[in-house]
C-alpha positions in Angstrom: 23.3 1.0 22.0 22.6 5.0 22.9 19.6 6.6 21.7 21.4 8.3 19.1 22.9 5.3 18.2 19.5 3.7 17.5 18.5 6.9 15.4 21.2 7.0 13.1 20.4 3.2 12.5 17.0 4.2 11.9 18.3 6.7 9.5 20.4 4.9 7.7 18.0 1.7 7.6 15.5 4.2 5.6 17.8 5.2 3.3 19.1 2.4 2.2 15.3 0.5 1.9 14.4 4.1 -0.4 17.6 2.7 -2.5 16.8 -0.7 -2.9 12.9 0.0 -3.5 14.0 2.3 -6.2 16.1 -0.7 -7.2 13.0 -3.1 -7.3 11.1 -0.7 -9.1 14.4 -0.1 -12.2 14.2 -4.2 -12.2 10.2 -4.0 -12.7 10.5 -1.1 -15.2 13.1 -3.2 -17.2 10.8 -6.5 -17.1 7.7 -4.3 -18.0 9.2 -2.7 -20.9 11.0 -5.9 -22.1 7.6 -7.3 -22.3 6.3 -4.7 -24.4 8.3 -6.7 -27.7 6.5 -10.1 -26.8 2.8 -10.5 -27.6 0.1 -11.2 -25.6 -1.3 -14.8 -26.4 -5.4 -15.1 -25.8 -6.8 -16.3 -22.3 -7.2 -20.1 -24.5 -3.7 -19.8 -25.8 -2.3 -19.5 -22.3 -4.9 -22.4 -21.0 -3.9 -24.6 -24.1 0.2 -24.2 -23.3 0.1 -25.2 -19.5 -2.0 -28.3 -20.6 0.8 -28.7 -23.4 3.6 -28.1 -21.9 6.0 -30.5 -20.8 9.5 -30.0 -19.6 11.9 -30.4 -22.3 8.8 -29.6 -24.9 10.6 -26.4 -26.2 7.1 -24.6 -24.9 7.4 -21.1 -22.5 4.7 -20.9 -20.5 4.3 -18.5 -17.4 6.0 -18.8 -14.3 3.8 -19.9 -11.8 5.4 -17.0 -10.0 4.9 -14.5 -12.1 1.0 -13.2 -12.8 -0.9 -15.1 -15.8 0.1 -13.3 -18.8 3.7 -12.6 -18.5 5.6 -14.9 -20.8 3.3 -16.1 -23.8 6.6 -16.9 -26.3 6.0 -20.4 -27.4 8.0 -22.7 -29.6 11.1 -19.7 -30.2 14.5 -19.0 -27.7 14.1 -19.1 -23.9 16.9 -17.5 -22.6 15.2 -14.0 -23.7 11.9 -14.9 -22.4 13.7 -16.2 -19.1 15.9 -13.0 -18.9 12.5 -11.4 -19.0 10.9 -13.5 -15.5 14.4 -12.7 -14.0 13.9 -9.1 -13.5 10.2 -9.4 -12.2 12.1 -12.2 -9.8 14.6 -9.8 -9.3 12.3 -6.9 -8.2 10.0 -9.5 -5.9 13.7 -10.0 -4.1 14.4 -6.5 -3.5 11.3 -5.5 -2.4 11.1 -7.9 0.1 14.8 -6.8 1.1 13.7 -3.0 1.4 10.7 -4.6 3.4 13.6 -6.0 6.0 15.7 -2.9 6.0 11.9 -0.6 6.7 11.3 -2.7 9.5 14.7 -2.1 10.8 14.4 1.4 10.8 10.7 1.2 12.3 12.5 -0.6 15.3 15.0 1.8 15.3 12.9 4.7 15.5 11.2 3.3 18.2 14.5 2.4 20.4 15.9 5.7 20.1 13.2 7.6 22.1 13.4 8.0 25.7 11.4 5.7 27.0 10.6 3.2 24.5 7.5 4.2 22.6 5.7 2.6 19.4 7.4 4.2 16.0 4.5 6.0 14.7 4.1 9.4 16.8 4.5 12.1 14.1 3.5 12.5 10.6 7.1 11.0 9.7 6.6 7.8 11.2 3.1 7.3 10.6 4.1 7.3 6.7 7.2 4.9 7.5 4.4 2.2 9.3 1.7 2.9 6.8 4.2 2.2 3.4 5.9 -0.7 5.5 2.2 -2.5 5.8 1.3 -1.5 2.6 4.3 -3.8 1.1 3.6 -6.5 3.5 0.3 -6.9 2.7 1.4 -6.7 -1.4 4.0 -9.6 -0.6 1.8 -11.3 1.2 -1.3 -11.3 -1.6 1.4 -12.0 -4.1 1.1 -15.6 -5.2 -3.0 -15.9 -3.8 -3.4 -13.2 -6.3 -0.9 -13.3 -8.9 0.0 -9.2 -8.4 3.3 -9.5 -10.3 1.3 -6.8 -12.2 1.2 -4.4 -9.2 4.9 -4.9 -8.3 6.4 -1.4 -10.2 3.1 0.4 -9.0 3.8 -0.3 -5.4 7.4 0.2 -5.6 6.8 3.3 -7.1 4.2 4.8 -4.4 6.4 3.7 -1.7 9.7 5.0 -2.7 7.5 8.7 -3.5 6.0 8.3 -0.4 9.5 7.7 1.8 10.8 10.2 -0.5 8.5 13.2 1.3 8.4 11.5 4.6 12.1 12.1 4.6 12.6 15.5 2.6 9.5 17.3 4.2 8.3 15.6 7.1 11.2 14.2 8.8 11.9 15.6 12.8 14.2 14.6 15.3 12.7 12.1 17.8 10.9 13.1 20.8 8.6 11.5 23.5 5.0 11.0 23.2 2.6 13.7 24.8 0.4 12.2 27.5 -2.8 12.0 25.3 -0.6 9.4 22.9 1.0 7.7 25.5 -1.6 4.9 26.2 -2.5 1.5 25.2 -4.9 3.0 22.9 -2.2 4.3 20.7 -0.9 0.8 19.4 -4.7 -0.8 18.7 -6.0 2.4 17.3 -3.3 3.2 15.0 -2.2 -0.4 14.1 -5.8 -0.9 12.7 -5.6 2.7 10.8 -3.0 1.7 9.2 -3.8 -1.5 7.9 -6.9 -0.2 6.9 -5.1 2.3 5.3 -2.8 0.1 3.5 -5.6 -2.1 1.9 -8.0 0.8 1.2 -4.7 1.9 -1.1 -4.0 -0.7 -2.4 -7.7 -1.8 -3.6 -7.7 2.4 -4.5 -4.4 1.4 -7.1 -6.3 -1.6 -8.3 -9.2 0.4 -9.2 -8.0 2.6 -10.8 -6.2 0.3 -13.4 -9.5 -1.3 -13.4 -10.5 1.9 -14.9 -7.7 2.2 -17.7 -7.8 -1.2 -18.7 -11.3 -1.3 -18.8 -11.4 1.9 -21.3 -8.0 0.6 -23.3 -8.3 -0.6 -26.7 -7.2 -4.0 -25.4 -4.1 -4.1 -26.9 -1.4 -7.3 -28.1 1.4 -5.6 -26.3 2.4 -3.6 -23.2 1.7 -2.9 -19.5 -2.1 -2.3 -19.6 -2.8 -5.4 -21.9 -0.8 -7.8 -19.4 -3.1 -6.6 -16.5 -5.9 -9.2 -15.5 -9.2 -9.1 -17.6 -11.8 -6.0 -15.9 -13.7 -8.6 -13.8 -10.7 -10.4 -11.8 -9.3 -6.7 -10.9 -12.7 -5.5 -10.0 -13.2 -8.8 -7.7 -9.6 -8.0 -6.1 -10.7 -4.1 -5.2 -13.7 -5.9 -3.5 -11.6 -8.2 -1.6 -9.3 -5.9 -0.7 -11.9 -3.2 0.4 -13.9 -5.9 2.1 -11.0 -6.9 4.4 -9.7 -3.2 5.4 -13.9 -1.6 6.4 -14.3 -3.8 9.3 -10.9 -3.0 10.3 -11.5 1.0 9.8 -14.4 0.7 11.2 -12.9 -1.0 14.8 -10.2 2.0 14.5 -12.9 5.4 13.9 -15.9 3.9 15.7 -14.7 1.9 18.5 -10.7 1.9 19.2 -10.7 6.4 18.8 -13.6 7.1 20.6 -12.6 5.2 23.9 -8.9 6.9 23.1 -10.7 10.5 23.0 -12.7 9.8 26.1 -9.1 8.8 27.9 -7.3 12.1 26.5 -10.1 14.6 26.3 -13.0 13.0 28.5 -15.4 13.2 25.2 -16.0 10.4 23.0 -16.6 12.5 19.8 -16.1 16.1 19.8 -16.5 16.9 16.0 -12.6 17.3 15.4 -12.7 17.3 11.6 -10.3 14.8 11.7 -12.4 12.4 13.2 -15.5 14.0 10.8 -13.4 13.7 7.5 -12.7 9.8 9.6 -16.3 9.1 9.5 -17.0 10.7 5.7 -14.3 7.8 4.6 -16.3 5.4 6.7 -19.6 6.2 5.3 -18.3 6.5 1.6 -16.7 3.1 1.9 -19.8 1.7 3.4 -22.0 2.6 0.4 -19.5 1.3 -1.9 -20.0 -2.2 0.1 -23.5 -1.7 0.3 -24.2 -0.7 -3.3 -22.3 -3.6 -4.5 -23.8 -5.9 -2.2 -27.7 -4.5 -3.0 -28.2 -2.4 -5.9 -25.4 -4.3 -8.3 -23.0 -2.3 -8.6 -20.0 -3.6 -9.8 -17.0 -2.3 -12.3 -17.1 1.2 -13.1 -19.2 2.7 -10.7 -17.9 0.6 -7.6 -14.2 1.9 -8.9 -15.0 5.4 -9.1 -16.7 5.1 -5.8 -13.3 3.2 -4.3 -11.3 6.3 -6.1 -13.5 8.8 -3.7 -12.8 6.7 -0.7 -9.4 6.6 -0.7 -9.6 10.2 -1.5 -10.9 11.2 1.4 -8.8 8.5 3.1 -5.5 10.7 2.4 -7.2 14.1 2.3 -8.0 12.7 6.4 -4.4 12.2 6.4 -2.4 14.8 4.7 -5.1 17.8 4.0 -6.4 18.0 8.2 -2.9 17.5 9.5 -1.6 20.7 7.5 -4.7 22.9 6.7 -6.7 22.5 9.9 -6.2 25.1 12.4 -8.9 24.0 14.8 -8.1 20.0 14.8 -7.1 18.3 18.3 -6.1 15.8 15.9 -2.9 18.5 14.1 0.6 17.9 14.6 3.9 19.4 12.5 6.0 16.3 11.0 8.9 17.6 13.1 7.3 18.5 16.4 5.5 15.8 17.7 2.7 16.9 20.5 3.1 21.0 19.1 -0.7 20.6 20.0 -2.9 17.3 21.4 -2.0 15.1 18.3 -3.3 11.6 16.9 -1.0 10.0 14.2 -4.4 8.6 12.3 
């Protein structure tokens, strides 16, 4: 295959995962609001039916699939009920599809420059990697976690997020400037963005710890199927506890021997790599405070919320409104001055 053979692949690859992620998220939609007719049976309700249920028993407990407190119909029809799980089923399958086709078009991106380079050199790309991990890392928490819950939330993010990538930040491809081409590139900005990735994600699951923590709790609807405060303020943790020692590898250990390589400096005060090191620092007190000074819930959400904050001002705010940043490219003209895709 020609290089512009691999770029139209890439191309179309994208397009059609933006179509079938908008798929998965119709088929969450549609299971969501089908759920908002069934009522939400207590925490000892549910416990009482798995014990209870046996097959054949005319009982509807929740698919072992799907998160806890999905289907809580007991003792009436099952083919709604079941029609129900099918659409969250249904949107699991597609986004894992869209997944595929992402990757494809990663690949593709990748084979169409001249030489082969890593497929995260402009703005464009970096946003393809970072949503691509950010799915991966959903399907791969799904059953450990039960995050049937998160499914139309990630859909959604993703499909806005491909939707700028390709309207706004989209460029032709072009070889890597000498300061990215280097080893450097693929361990810095593979730890960035999965860093990234779970920062947002634990960011999404904080913030719906903060509505379902102030709802009125209740019998019906999205925010009354979510987990109970504590198990989503226990996934933010885990989720922010796995991505700071991977930032902290990519700002404080992978960039600075990158920056030495390209500009002989380890730090030089870019406010990219500044605003790098606010994110660092705020994430680290939200670790910290939990771990010394209690604090759990509310204040460890809204301190999460300002994290990720600064996480995407770093990445969208310097990139555009910086005039001084080593660290600033255009999403369509990769190297227009020394650039860094983080």
């Amino acid at each position: 295959m020609s290089d512009l053979d691999w770029e139209n692949l890439s191309q179309q690859a994208i397009a059609a995962a933006g179509v079938v992620y908008f798929l998965a998220l119709m088929a969450h939609l549609v299971e969501w609001s089908s759920l908002r007719k069934v009522p939400v049976a207590s925490r000892a309700e549910r416990r009482a039916e798995r014990s209870a249920a046996a097959p054949g028993s005319g009982t509807l407990v929740a698919d072992p699939i799907v998160a806890d407190p999905v289907i809580t119909e007991t003792g009436g029809p099952r083919e709604p009920a079941e029609r129900i799980a099918m659409f969250g089923r249904l949107g699991l399958l597609l986004t894992g599809l869209a997944c595929a086709l992402q990757f494809v078009a990663l690949v593709g991106r990748g084979m169409a420059a001249d030489p082969n380079r890593v497929p995260w050199g402009n703005m464009y790309e970096f946003v393809l990697a970072g949503t691509w991990v950010v799915v991966v890392m959903y399907l791969a928490l799904y059953r450990r976690f039960r995050l049937s819950w998160l499914g139309p939330l990630v859909t959604a993010f993703v499909v806005t997020l491909l939707m700028v990538a390709v309207i706004w930040l989209y460029g032709p491809v072009s070889p890597l400037r000498e300061a990215l081409n280097s080893p450097w590139l693929v361990i810095h900005v593979i730890s960035a963005i999965v860093a990234t990735a779970a920062f947002s994600l634990g960011g999404i699951v904080s913030a719906l710890y903060l509505i379902k923590e102030r709802s009125k709790n209740p019998d019906r609807g999205y925010i009354a199927r979510l987990p109970e405060p504590k198990t989503l303020d226990r996934i933010a943790y885990r989720l922010h506890a796995f991505g700071f020692p991977v930032w902290t590898f990519a700002v404080l250990i992978t960039g600075p021997i990158w920056a030495h390589q390209a500009w002989s400096s380890y730090w030089n005060w870019d406010p990219k790599e500044v605003w790098a090191f606010i994110t660092w620092v705020v994430y680290a007190g939200y670790l910290h405070a939990r771990a010394t000074a209690g604090w759990r819930g509310r204040k460890a959400a809204w301190l999460a919320l300002v994290g990720v904050a600064t996480l995407w001002f770093n990445f969208i705010g310097i990139n555009y409104f910086s005039t001084t940043s080593m660290h600033s490219y255009a999403g369509s003209e990769v190297g227009a001055v020394s650039t860094d895709s983080t």
